[in-house]
N, C-alpha and C positions, 0 to 999 in steps of 0.2 A: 587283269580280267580280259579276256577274248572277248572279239566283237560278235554278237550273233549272225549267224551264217548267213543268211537271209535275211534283209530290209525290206522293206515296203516304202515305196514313196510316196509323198503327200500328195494330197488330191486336193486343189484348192472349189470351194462352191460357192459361186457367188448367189449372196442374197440368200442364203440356209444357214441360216449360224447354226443350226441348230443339229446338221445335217455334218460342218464343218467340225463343230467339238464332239461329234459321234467317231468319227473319223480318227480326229487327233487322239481322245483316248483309246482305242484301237491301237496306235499306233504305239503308244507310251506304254499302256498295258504288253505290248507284244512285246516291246524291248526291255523292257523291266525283268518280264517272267524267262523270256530268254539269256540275258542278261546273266538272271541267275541263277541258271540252269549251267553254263559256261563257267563261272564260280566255282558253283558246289562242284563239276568234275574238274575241274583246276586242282582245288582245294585235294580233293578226294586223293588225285595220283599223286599229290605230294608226300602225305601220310603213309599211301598205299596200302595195305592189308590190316591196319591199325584201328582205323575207324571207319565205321559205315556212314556214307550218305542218310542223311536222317530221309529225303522224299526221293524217289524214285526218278529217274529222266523220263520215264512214260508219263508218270503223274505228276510232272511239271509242263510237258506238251499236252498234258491231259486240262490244265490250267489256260497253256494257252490257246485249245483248238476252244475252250469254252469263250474266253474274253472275243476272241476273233469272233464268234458266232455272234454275240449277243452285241457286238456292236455294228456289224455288219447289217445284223437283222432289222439296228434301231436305224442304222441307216438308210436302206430301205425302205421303212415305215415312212419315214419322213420326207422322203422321194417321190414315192406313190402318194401322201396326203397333199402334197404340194403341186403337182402338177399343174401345166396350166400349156396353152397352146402357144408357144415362144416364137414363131413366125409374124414378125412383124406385119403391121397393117399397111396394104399400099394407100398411097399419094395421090390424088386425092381419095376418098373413101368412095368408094362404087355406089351408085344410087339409082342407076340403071338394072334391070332384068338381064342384059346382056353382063355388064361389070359385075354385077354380081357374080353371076356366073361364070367370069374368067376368071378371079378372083378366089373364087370357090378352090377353082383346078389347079390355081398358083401352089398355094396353099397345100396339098393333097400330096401333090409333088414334092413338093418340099418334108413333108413331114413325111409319107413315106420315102424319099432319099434316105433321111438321116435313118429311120428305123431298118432301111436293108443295110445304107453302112456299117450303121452299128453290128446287127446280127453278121458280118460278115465279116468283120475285123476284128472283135471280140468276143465271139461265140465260134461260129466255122473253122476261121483261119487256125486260129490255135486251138482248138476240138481235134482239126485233120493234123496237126505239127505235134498230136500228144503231149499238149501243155498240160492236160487236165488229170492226166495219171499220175498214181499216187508215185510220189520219188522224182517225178519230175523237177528239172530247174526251174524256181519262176511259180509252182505251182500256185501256192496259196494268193498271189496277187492275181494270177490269170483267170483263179476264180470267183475273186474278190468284183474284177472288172465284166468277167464274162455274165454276174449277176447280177450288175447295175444295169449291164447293156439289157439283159434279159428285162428286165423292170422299163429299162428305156425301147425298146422297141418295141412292146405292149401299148405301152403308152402313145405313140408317133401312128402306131396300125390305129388304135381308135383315134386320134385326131382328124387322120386322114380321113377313115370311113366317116365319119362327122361332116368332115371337110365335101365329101363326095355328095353328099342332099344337095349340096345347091346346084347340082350338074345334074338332070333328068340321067342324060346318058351315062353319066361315069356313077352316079346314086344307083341305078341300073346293073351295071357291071361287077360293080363293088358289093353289094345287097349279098349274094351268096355264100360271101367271103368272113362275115359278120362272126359265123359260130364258130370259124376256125382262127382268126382271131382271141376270142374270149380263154381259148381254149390254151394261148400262152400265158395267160394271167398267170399262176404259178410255177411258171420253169425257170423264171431268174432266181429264187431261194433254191429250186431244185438245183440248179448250176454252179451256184454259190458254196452249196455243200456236196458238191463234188458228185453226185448220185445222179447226173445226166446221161444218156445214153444215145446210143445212135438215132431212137425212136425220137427222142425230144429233140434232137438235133436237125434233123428231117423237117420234126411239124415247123419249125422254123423258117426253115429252107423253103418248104410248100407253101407256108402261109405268103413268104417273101415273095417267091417268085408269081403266084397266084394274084398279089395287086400290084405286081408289076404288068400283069399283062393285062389285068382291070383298066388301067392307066393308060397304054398303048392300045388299047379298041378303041377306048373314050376321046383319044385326042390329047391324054397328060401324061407324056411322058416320063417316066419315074429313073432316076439315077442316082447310082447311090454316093452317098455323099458322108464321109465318115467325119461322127461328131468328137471335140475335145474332149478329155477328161472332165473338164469343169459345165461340159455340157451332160455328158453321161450323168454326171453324180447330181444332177440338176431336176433330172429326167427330162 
């Protein structure tokens, strides 16, 4: 039996078992149906014109674009219901009007960093390198990953803008940015299922660059900071 042409490697996530066995079956299921898809045309050219393949090779990729989807999907699900603000708390805890307020900005910076990392190392980079076209090498992971990130830098945009109230001036700066934010909420499934375009590609880029220079009027400078795998699949 031939090895299927393409693997996917494991993505480990800490503290989401649930997020982890969505994953692993993903995984199993995709080498399974591939698996034996390379079988049955093994099998097939041995015979040769003698007996037909009882399923099709489309309707065995037909098999696996559905397992890949619905696990993908569940993992997602359970990415976005779990989320939580993962920027540590500073030492000692601010209690001050002033600490609070640096505090605030620590925070902002840091969460949006990892959120332009993200969008920039797995959405842009390989968007502009043609990962995401169909036939390409690499494909099916790069939008496996380009649709975590998409769900992860959603997530890291609103923390920030959260994170931004406790700064009058960067709460300020940040405030108009709000709808175009929200407005990424559904591009990590779109990018996942391969149906992103230059346009969703862009609102990203916009939205990105737009609290970075929120960041930069306010005094919090924003750099991006690209997060693990075990951070992506985390959210």
């Amino acid at each position: 039996m031939s090895k299927p042409s393409e693997s996917i490697p494991s993505v480990s996530i800490p503290g989401t078992s649930r997020l982890r066995r969505a994953l692993t079956a993903l995984l199993v299921s995709t080498a399974l149906v591939a698996g034996g898809t390379a079988c049955s045309s093994s099998a097939a050219g041995s015979r040769g014109q003698r007996e037909a393949v009882p399923v099709s090779v489309a309707a065995q990729q037909a098999v696996v674009d559905e397992a890949l989807a619905a696990q993908v999907s569940a993992a997602e699900a359970v990415a976005a219901r779990e989320v939580t603000d993962e920027v540590p708390a500073a030492e000692p805890t601010p209690s001050t009007p002033a600490e609070k307020q640096k505090f605030s900005k620590a925070r902002f910076v840091a969460n949006a960093g990892l959120a332009a990392g993200a969008t920039y190392q797995w959405i842009i980079k390989p968007y502009r390198a043609g990962k995401f076209k169909k036939g390409a090498k690499g494909r099916t992971f790069a939008l496996i990953k380009a649709g975590l990130a998409g769900a992860f830098a959603y997530n890291r945009l609103k923390a920030a803008a959260d994170n931004a109230k406790g700064d009058p001036l960067l709460s300020k700066a940040v405030a108009p940015l709000t709808a175009g934010i929200a407005s990424l909420k559904g591009l990590g499934s779109k990018l996942r299922k391969g149906d992103a375009g230059d346009a969703d590609i862009s609102s990203f880029e916009d939205v990105i660059n737009g609290v970075k220079d929120a960041g930069q009027g306010a005094g919090a400078t924003v750099t991006d900071k690209v997060p693990s795998l075990s951070q992506l699949n985390g959210g």
